[in-house]
Structures are given as structure tokens and as C-alpha cells.
C-alpha positions as semicolon CSV with decimal commas, in nm:
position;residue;x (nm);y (nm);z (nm)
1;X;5,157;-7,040;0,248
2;X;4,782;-7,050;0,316
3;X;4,612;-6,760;0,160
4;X;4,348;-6,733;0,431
5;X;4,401;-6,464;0,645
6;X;4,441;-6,634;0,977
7;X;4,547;-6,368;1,180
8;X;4,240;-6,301;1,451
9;X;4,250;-6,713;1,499
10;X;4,578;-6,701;1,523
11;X;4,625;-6,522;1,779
12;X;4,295;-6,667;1,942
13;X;4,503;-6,945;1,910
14;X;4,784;-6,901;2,116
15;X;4,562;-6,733;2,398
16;X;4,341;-7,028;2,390
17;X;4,648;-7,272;2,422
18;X;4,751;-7,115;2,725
19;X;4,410;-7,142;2,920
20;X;4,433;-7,497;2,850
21;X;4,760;-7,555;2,981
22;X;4,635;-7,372;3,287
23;X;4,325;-7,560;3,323
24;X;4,448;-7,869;3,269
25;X;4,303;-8,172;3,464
26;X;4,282;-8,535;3,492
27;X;3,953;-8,630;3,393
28;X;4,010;-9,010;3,556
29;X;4,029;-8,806;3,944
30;X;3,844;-8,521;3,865
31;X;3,468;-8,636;3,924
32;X;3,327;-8,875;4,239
33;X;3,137;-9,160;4,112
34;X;2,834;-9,208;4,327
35;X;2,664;-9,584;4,275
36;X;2,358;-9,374;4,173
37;X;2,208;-9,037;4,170
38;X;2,070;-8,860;4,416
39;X;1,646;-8,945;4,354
40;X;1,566;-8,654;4,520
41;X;1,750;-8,395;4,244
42;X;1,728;-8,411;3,883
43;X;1,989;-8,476;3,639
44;X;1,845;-8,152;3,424
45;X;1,620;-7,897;3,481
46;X;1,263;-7,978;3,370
47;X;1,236;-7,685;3,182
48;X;1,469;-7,814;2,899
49;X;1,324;-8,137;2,815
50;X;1,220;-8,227;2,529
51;X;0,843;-8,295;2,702
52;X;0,862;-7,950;2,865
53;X;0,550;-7,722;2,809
54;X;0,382;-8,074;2,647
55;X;0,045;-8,217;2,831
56;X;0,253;-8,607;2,903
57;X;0,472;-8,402;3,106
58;X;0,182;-8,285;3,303
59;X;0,090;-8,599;3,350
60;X;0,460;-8,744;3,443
61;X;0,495;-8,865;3,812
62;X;0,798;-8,700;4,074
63;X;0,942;-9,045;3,978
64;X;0,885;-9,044;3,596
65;X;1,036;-8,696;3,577
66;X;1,322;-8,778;3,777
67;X;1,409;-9,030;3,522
68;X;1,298;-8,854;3,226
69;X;1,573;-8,642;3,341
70;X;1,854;-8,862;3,340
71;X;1,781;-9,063;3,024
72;X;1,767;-8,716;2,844
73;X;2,069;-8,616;3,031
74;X;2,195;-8,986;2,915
75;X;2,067;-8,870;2,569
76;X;2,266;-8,561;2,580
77;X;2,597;-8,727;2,664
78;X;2,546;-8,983;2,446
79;X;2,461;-8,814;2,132
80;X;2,785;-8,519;2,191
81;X;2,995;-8,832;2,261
82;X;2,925;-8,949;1,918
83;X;2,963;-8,653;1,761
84;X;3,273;-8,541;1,932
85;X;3,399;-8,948;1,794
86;X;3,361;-8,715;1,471
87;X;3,485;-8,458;1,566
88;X;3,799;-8,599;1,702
89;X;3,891;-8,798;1,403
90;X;3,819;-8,509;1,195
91;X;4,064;-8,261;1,413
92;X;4,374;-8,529;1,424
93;X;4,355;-8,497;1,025
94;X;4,441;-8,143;1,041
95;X;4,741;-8,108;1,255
96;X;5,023;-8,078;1,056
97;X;4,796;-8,004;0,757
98;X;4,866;-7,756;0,469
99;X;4,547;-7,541;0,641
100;X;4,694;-7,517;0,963
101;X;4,940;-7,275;1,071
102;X;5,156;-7,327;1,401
103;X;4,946;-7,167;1,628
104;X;4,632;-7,353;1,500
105;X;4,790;-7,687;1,492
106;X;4,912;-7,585;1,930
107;X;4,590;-7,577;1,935
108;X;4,411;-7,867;1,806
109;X;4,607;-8,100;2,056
110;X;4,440;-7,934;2,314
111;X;4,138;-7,973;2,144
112;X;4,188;-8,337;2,084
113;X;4,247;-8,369;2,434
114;X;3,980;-8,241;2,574
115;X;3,743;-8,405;2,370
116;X;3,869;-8,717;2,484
117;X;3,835;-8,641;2,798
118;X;3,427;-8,560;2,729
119;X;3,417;-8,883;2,539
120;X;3,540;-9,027;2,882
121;X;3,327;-8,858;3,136
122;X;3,041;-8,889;2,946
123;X;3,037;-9,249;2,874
124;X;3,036;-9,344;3,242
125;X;2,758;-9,115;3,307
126;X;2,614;-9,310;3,011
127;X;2,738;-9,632;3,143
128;X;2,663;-9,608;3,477
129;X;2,337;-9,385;3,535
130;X;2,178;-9,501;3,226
131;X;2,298;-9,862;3,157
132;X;2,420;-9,762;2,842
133;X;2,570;-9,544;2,560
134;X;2,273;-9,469;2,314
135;X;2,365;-9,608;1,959
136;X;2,485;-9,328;1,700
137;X;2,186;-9,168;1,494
138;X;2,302;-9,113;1,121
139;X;2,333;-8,688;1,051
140;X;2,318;-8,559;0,725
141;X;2,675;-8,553;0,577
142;X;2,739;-8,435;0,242
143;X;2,910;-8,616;-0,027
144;X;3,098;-8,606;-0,373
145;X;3,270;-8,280;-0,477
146;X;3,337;-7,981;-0,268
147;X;3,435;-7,595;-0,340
148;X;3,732;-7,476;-0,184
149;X;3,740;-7,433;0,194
150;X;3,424;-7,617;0,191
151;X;3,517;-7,919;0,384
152;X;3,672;-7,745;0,622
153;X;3,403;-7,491;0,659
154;X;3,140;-7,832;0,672
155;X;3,324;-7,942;0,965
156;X;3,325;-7,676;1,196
157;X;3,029;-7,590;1,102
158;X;2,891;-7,865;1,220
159;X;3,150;-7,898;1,530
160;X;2,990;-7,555;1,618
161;X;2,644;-7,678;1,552
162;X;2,697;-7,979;1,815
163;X;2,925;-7,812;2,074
164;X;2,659;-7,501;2,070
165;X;2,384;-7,737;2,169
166;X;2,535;-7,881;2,469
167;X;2,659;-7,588;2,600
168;X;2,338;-7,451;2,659
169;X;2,221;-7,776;2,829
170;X;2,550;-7,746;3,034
171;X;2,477;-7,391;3,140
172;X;2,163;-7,461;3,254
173;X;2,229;-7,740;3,457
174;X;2,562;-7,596;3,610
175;X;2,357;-7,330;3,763
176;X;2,008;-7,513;3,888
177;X;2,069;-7,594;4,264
178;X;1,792;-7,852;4,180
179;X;1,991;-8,085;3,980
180;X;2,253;-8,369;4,095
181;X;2,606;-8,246;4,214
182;X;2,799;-8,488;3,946
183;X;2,607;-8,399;3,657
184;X;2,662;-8,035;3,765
185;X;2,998;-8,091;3,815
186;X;3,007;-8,263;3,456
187;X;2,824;-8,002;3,317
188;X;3,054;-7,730;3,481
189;X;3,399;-7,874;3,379
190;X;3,233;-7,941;2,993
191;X;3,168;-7,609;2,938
192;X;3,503;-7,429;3,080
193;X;3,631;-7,634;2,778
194;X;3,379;-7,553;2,541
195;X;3,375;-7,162;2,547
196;X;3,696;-7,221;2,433
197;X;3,649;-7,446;2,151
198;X;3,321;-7,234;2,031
199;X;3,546;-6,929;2,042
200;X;3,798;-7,152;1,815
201;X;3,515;-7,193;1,557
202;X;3,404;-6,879;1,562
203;X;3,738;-6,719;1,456
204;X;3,783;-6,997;1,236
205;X;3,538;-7,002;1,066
206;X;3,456;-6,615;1,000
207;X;3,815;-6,619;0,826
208;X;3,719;-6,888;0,635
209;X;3,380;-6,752;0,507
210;X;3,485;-6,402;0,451
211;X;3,836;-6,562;0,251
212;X;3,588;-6,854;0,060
213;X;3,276;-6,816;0,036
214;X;3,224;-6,499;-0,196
215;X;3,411;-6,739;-0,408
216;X;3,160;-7,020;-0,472
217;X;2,922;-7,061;-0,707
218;X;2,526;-6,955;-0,651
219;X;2,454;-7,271;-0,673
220;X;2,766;-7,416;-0,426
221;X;2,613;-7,190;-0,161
222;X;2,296;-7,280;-0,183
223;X;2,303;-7,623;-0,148
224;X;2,563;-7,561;0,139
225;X;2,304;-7,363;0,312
226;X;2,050;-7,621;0,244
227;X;2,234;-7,869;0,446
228;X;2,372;-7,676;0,731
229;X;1,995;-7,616;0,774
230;X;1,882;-7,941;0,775
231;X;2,174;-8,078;1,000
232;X;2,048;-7,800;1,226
233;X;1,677;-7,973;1,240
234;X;1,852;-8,342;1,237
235;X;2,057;-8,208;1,524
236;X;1,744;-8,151;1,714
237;X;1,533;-8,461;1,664
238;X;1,812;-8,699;1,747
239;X;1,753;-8,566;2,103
240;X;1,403;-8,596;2,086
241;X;1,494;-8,980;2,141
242;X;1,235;-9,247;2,228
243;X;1,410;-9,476;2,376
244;X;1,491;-9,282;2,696
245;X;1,091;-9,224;2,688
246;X;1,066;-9,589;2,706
247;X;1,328;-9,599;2,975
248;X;1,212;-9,316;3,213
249;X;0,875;-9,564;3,234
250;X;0,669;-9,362;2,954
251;X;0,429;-9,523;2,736
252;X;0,382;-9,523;2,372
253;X;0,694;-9,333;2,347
254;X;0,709;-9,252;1,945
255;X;0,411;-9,130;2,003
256;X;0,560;-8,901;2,247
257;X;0,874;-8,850;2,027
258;X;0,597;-8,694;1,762
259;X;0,410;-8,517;2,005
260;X;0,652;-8,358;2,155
261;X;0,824;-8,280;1,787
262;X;0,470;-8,065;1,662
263;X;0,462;-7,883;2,031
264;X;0,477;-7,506;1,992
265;X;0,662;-7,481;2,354
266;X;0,952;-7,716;2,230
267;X;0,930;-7,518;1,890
268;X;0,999;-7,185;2,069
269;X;1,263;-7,369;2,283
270;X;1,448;-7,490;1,992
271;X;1,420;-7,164;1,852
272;X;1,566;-6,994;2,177
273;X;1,820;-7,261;2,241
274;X;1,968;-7,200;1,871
275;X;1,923;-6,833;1,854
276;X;2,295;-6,763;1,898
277;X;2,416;-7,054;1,663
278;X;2,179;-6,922;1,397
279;X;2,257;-6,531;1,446
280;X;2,639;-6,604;1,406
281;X;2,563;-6,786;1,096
282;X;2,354;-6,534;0,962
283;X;2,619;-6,310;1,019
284;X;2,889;-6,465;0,805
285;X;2,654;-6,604;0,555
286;X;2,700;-6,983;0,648
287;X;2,280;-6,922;0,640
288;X;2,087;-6,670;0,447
289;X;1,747;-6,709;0,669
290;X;1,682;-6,832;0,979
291;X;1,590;-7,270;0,944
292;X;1,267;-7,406;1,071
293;X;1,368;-7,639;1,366
């Protein structure tokens, strides 16, 4: 019997099973495949690029900016398609597993399933739009011995960390009239799924904490916290990504990458964007200060 009281997730669980039965979809018919975007609309809103509030953005061209925002939209995509790779491989260990109850493991094939189905729609954005997938950045995953629950905690930790992100960047583009009908079609269907699987990890993972964590040792939960917090920066920079500087037409682009990095505009925008992420943690003691990012 697991001795973590599972109740709130469980039953999160079963209501979270039926939505996805409901909204269930074919992700191969779902989305019209135009042979390129419309030039005239961007792929995301301005405002939440990495070069927004920056002085090279300023000096960007319509056409620059229009393809700044589809390599970062390309960046986007790319970089939740590798982590949701992760994520996936991670979730098909659990079903079944001895930390899983019934309802959880109902769960986790919907889950799986829909995370395939990102992996999917996102890689022929990625494919098509941008001419590519961009190639996995290495995160900061720990290693050797762990404290109990503290793998599990690590993982959807970091699943939150990752499916937090994009949903903000999905939101935002969803709703900007401004922006290209498939990616805010993309960005529409991604999210339906992913206020469920954020609600998932928030149940989850407050019944973990509150069950494990008073457990650990001082020093166990401060090197946890040290590492949540620095996946929370490496998060960040991996989107800050040079190579779709290069291909949007922009010059010197680590240069840019830095630039843009030390800005006190993309500062306070990482700091807005990851408000909610941090707060939660804060709350449950996953963090026990809010990170520099």
C-alpha cells in the first residue's frame, strides 16, 4: 500500500481521465498544413521574445521580426518536444508502478498520449516552418543517491517546470489576433491538454511534499532546492537560443543571446512568466526563496 496520501490526486485523477476521453482528437486531422505561414502575421506576439524591450529589436525589420517570431516559436516547440521525449519515457515507467494507484496509473495513459501527440504537432511545425527540430540542450539532472520520494518529486518537478513555460507562450499566442491561425490553433489545442496535466502535478506533487519532504535531511533539501533553482534558470536560457537569431537574418547572434540574457525587460519577463511556477513552489517548499532567472 503506498503510504502517501493520494486522495485529492486521486480523485483529480479520475476527473481528469474523463475530460480526456471527452476531448479526445486525432492529432494527424486535427490541424491544416499550410506550405508556409502567413508573412503578414506572426507566429508569436513580439512582446514575448526573448529580444523584446532590447535595443536589436528596435532595430529588427517587419521582415526580421516576422521571422524572429517563428524561429522562437520553432525554439519553443522544439525545446518542449525534447523535454516532453523526457517526460514521456519517464511517465511509461510509472504505470503499473508500486507509486501509482489505479486512478493515477488511468491517468498517465492519457498523459502519455497526449504528449505524443505534442511531440507530433510540434515537430512538423519544426519541420516544416523552420527546416528543422533544434538539437536537445543538456538540463541539469541530478545524479547518485536520492531520499525517498525524491525522484519522483525531481520529475514532476521538472515536468511542471517545462509544461508551465509553454503554457504561458501558448496563452498568449492563442489569444493575439495578430499571430498565424495554425500556430494559434497549435497553441490552443496544447494548452486544453496542459491545464490538465499542470493540475496533475500540482496535486501530485503537494501530496508528495507534504508526505516526504519534512522527512529529508537539511542537507537533502537543500541541495534539492539548489537544483530545482538552477533547472529553473537553465530552463530559461535554452530559449534564449542563437541559432534561430542566426536564422531570422540577425547578426552576431551570441552576442545577442548575451545581450538579451543581462536585459532588465527580459529579466522582469522571466520573472513574470515564472511567477506562478515559483509561488506554487514556494508554497509547498519545493523552493525556500524565490531563484534569480
Amino acid at each position: 500500500m503506498n503510504a502517501v496520501d493520494l486522495t485529492r490526486t486521486n480523485e483529480l485523477s479520475r476527473r481528469l481521465s474523463a475530460m480526456s476521453r471527452e476531448r479526445f482528437y486525432d492529432v494527424y486531422h486535427s490541424f491544416e498544413w499550410p506550405e508556409r505561414l502567413d508573412p503578414d502575421r506572426f507566429a508569436m506576439s513580439p512582446e514575448i521574445t526573448t529580444l523584446a524591450g532590447t535595443e536589436v529589436l528596435n532595430s529588427l525589420t517587419d521582415e526580421q521580426i516576422h521571422a524572429l517570431t517563428v524561429y522562437e516559436t520553432a525554439t519553443l516547440f522544439s525545446n518542449t518536444l525534447n523535454g516532453e521525449r523526457l517526460l514521456v519515457s519517464g511517465l511509461a515507467t510509472q504505470l503499473y508502478g508500486r507509486d501509482a494507484t489505479p486512478e493515477i496509473t488511468d491517468y498517465l495513459h492519457h498523459f502519455l498520449d497526449e504528449e505524443n501527440k505534442h511531440m507530433i504537432m510540434f515537430g512538423v511545425f519544426c519541420d516544416t516552418y523552420a527546416g528543422r527540430v533544434y538539437p536537445e540542450k543538456k538540463l541539469a539532472f541530478a545524479e547518485g543517491p536520492m531520499a525517498p520520494g525524491e525522484a519522483l518529486i525531481r520529475f514532476y518537478a521538472m515536468a511542471m517546470v517545462v509544461e508551465a513555460f509553454g503554457d504561458y507562450y501558448n496563452v498568449r499566442t492563442m489569444q493575439d489576433d495578430r499571430c498565424d491561425p495554425l500556430a494559434r490553433e497549435i497553441s490552443r489545442v496544447h494548452h486544453q491538454d496542459e491545464a490538465r496535466h499542470l493540475a496533475f502535478d500540482r496535486a501530485y506533487l503537494t501530496e508528495l511534499a507534504a508526505e516526504h519532504l519534512p522527512q529529508w535531511p537539511e542537507e537533502t533539501l537543500t541541495a534539492f532546492r539548489k537544483w530545482l533553482a538552477g533547472f529553473m534558470r537553465v530552463n530559461w536560457v535554452t530559449f534564449y537560443n542563437p541559432a534561430a537569431y542566426r536564422d531570422a537574418g540577425i547578426e552576431n547572434p551570441y552576442e545577442v543571446q548575451q545581450l538579451a540574457l543581462a536585459s532588465e525587460s527580459q529579466k522582469t519577463l522571466r520573472r513574470d512568466i515564472s511567477r506562478g511556477t515559483v509561488r506554487f513552489f514556494l508554497k509547498i517548499g519545493l523552493l525556500d526563496e524565490e531563484p534569480e532567472l
